[in-house]
N, C-alpha and C positions, 0 to 999 in steps of 0.2 A: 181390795181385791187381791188375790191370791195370785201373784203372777205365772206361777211353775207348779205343776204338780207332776209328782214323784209316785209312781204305783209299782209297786211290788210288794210280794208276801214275804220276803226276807225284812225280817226285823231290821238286821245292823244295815243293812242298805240303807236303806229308809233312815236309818240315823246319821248315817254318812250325809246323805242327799242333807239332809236338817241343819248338820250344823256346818257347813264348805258352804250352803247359802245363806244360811244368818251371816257368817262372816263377810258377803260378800254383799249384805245389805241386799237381797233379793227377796221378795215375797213369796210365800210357796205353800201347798199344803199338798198330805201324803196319805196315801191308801194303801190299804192292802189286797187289794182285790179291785178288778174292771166294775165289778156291781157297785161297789159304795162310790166308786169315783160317776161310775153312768150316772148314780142319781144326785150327785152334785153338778151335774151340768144342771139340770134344773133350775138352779138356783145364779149359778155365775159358769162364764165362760173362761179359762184359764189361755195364757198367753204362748206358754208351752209346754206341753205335757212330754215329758219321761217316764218311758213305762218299760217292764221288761217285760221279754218276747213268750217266759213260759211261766203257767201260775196255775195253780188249778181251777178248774173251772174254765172260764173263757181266759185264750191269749191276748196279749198284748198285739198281735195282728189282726184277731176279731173287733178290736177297739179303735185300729189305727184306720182299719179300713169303713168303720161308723163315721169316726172324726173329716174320715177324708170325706165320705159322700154327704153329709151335713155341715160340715165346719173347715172348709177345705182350707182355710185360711191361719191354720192351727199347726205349726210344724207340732210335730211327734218325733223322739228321739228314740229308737227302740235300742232296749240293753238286752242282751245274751250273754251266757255263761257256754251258750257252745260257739264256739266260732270258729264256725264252718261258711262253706258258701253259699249252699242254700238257705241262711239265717239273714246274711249279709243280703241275697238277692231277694227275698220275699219282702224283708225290710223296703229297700228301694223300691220296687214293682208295685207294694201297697200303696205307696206316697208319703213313706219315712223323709224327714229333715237331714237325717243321718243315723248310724250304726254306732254302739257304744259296746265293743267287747269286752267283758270282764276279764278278770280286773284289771279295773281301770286307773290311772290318775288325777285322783280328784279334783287338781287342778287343771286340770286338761278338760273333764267333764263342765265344770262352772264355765272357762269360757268358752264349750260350746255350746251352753245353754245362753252363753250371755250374746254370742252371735245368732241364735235361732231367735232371742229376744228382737234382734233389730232386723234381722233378716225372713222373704216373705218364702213360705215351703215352695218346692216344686214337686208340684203332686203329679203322677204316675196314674197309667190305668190300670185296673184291676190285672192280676197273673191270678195264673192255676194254681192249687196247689202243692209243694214240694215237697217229696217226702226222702230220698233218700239222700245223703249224701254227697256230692263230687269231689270236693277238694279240702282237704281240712290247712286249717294253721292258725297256731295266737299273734306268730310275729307280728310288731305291725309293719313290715314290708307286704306282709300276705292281706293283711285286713286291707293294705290298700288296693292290693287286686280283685279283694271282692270287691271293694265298694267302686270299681271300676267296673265290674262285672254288672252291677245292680244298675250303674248308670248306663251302661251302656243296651239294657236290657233291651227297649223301644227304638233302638235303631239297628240300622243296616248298613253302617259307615263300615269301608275298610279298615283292618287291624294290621299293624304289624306285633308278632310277639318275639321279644327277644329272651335268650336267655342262654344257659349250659347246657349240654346236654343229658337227657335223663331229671330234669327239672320238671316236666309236667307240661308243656308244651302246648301239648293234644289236647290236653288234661282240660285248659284254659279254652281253646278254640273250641272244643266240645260244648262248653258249659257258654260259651258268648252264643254258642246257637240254640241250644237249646230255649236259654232262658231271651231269643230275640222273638218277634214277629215272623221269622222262616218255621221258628221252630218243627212245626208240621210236617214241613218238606226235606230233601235228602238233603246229611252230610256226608260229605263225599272227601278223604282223604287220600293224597300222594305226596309221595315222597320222592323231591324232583332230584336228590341223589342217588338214592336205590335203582332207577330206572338206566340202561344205554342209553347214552344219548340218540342213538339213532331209532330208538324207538320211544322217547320221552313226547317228542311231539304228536304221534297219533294218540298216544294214550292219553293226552290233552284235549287234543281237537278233534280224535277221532278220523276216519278215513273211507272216500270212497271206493267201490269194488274196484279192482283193478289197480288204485293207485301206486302198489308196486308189488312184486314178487311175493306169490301166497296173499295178497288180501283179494281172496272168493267172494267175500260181501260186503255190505257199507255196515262201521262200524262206528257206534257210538263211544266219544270221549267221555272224558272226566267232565269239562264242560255242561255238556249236554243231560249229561245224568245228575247233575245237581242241581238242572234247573228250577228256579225260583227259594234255591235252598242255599246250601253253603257248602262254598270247595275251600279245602286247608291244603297251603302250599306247605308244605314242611322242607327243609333248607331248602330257602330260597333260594339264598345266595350261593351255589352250587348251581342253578340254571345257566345251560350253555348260552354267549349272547345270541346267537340265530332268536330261540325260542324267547329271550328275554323281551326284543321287539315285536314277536306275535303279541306277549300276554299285554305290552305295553298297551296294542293297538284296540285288545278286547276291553283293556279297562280306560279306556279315552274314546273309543267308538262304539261299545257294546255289541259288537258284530265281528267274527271269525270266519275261516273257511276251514273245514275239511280236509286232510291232506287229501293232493287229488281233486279236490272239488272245485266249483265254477259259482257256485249261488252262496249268496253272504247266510251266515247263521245266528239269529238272535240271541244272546247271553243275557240271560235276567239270574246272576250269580249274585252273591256275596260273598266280598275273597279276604282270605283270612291267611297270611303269612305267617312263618316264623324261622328263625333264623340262631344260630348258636355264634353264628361270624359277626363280624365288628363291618357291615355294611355301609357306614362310614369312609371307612379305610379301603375298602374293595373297589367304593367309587372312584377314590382318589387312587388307587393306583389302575384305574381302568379294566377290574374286573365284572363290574354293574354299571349300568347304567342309570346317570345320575337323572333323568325324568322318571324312571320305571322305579325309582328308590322315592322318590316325592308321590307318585302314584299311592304306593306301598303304604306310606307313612305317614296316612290321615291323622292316626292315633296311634300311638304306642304303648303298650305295656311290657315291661321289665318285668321277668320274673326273676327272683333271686335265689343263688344257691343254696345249695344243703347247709353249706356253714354260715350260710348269711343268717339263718334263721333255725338255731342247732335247737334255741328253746321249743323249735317243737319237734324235735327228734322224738322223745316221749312219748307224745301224741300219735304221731304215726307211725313208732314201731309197733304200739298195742294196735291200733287199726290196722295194718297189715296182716299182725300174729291172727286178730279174728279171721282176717280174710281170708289168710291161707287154710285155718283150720275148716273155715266154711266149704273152702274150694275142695279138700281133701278129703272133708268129711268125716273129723278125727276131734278130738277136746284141744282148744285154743291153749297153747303154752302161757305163761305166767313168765315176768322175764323183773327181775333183781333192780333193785337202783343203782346197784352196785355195776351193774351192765350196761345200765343205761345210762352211766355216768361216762363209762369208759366209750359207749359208741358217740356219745356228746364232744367227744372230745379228739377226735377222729374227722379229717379234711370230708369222707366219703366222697370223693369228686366223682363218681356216678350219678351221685345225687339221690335226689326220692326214687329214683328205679333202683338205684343200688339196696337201698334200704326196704324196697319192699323184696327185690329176690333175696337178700340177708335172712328176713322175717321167715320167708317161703323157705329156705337153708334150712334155718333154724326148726319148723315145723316140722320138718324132714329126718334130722338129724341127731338136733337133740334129747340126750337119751332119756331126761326125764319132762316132768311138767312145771318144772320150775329151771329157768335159764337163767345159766350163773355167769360171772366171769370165763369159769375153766369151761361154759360148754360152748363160746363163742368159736367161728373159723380161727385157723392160727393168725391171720394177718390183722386179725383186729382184739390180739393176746398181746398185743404193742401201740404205748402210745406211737405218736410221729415221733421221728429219731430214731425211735430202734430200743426203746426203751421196754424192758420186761416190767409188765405191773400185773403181779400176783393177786389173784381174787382178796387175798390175805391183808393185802397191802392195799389195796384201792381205796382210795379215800372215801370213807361212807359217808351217806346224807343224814345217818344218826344223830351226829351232833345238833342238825337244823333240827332235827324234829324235839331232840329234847330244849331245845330253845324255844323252839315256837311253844311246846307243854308249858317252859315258867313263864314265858310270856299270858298264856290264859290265865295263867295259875293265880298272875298278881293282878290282870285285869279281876278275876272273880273276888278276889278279896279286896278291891277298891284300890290299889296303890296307885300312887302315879309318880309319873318323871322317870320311869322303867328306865327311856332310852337312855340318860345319861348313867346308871349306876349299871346297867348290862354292859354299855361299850367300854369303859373301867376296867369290870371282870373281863372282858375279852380281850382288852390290849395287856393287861396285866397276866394273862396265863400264859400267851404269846409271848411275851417278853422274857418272864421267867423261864418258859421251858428253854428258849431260845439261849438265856445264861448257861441254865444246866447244861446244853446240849456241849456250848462249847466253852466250859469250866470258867465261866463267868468271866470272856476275853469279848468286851464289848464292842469291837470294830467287828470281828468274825459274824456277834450273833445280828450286829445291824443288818451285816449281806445277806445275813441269813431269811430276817423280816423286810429287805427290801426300803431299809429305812438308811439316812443318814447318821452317822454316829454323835452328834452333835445331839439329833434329834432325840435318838434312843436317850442319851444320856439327859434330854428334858425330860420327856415321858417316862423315865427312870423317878426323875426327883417329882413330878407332878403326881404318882402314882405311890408316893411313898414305898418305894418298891428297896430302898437306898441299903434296907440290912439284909433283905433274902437275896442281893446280888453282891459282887465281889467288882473291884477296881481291876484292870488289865494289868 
């Protein structure tokens, strides 16, 4: 019996998937389509199926949600090539085993096939379906926010979200309510910095007529207006403590009053914090309150910085460039790898806001429809340091692409053992230049490569490199 099958309409997938589980001693067979694998259920039941999320024809969540209502007993691994949060959370919602973002590490995929193997799914109820976008990213610091996202879909547990500023924050609390059981009802966002303190607490709990100077009527809080939905504290930990022991008393007794008022007020919320401060640390020096911090901190997700996660700078400058152009209503810029190496390489500590008003800049600004180097703001015409890098001079992604072309080039013509006779040519051109650069003075070109001179002077002789260089 076939233990694992493998569905997708990409060829080399499916070769992949083939031969990481021969080696791994695991049974399997593989389809190219949800139809030929649906009429192999017929015949046998598979132990886990891996399938990817989009194919023509029927999807891999038209399948996963078959397997869950009939064979609920069948983890499903759903793979994607987008990895976004809606891919991540349809997955989970369906009654996905787990999420497998391309591309992947093939060893990383066998053993989570070989954990779904011993392990029983935990299947989900059916979700709507999702169609636009919320959150993009490859990192896998982000993938694990989806699949936190996805788990967390079916509850109503408090969140706290930590992170930088300009991280996406909201971005996250949006998408937990959306994709929960409130979903339906209001979210209701404050920001318990932005507000006076002397006016933070009505705008929380709201206020009877009269309860002080200018309030003419009873007015409804944040509270009250998100009832049965979801309220986002945004910096928390900026709550004055007065207000800190109201909210304590709302989430341990679900009941509030009114500024002003006299009759208790039922809270049927779900409260969703977030914070950019080390809450921790605020405790311990007596600026939070350490019950109101455990309240807070059923779950937590970390979001990570811009730098944490630069490999998808890429990704979300082009989604942005669309956005603004859609916003503006104008033809979406095209923007250089050349560009996008240099903003890769760049702290942005504003983070994803920084980089979506950059994009929005750019839309604006630059004069044509292809963004270069020279058409960036001046502050990001420098690496960090202070360092001038000329469009001219940036290090292009040319060479990987002509590498990855001999690469096909020798796969098409059968060759094999590439890797050892490419990395050869690569230390050897490196080295060489490295002699030329500083007239063949081997200590100079090792600082140069980052190498030991010892070392150079092995990979000198290993490379037979011994007559196109010179002795010190």
């Amino acid at each position: 019996m076939a233990q694992v099958w493998v569905i997708d309409d990409d060829r080399s997938i499916r070769w992949v998937f083939e031969k990481a589980l021969a080696r791994a001693h695991i049974q399997f067979e593989s389809f190219p389509d949800i139809a030929s694998a649906r009429s192999a259920l017929k015949g046998v039941l598979p132990q886990v199926v891996v399938s990817d999320i989009r194919m023509p024809g029927e999807s891999g969540l038209d399948f996963l949600r078959e397997l869950r209502d009939h064979y609920p007993h069948i983890p499903v691994i759903i793979m994607t090539a987008f990895s976004d949060l809606d891919s991540a959370v349809s997955a989970f919602q369906n009654g996905a085993f787990e999420y497998l973002p391309k591309p992947f590490d093939v060893d990383q995929a066998v053993s989570l096939i070989e954990r779904a193997l011993s392990t029983n799914p935990v299947v989900a109820e059916p979700a709507e379906s999702l169609t636009q976008a919320e959150i993009l990213g490859q990192a896998p610091a982000m993938q694990d926010v989806f699949r936190a996202i996805g788990r967390l879909s079916n509850s109503s547990a408090t969140v706290l979200i930590t992170g930088e500023s300009g991280s996406g924050k909201e971005l996250v609390a949006r998408a937990l309510h959306r994709h929960s059981p409130r979903s339906s009802k209001p979210f209701i966002a404050i920001n318990t910095a932005a507000i006076p303190r002397d006016l933070l607490e009505s705008e929380l709990f709201g206020h009877e007529r009269g309860a002080f100077t200018g309030a003419q009527s009873q007015r409804q809080g944040r509270f009250e207006q998100a009832e049965n939905g979801t309220l986002f504290l945004d910096e928390i930990g900026d709550m004055p403590a007065e207000l800190q022991t109201r909210l304590l008393r709302v989430l341990s007794d679900g009941y509030f009053y009114r500024v002003g008022g006299h009759q208790p007020v039922k809270a049927n919320v779900r409260v969703i914090a977030a914070t950019h401060q080390d809450l921790e640390q605020r405790v311990k020096d007596g600026a939070f309150r350490e019950d109101l911090f455990h309240r807070l901190n059923v779950i937590r997700l970390r979001l990570p910085a811009l730098r944490e996660r630069s490999q998808d700078i890429p990704l979300l400058t082009r989604h942005f460039l669309l956005k603004s152009a859609s916003d503006l209503g104008v033809e979406p810029k095209q923007i250089t790898d050349a560009a996008l190496q240099m903003l890769e390489h760049h702290p942005l500590p504003g983070n994803v806001r920084q980089l979506e008003n950059l994009c929005h800049w750019l839309t604006v600004m630059a004069p044509g429809q292809r963004v270069d180097i020279a058409d960036l703001p001046p502050e990001f015409k420098h690496l960090p340091g202070g360092v001038e890098m000329p469009a001219q001079q940036m290090l292009s992604a040319d060479w990987a692409q002509l590498l990855a072309d001999v690469a096909q080039q020798a796969f098409q013509n059968g060759d094999s053992g590439i890797m050892d006779a490419l990395t050869r040519k690569f230390e050897a051109t490196l080295i060489l230049e490295a002699l030329k650069f500083t007239h063949g003075r081997r200590i100079e070109a090792a600082n140069l490569l980052g190498l030991g001179r010892n070392t150079l002077t092995r990979k000198v002789q290993e490379l037979g490199l011994e007559e196109d260089s010179h002795p010190d």
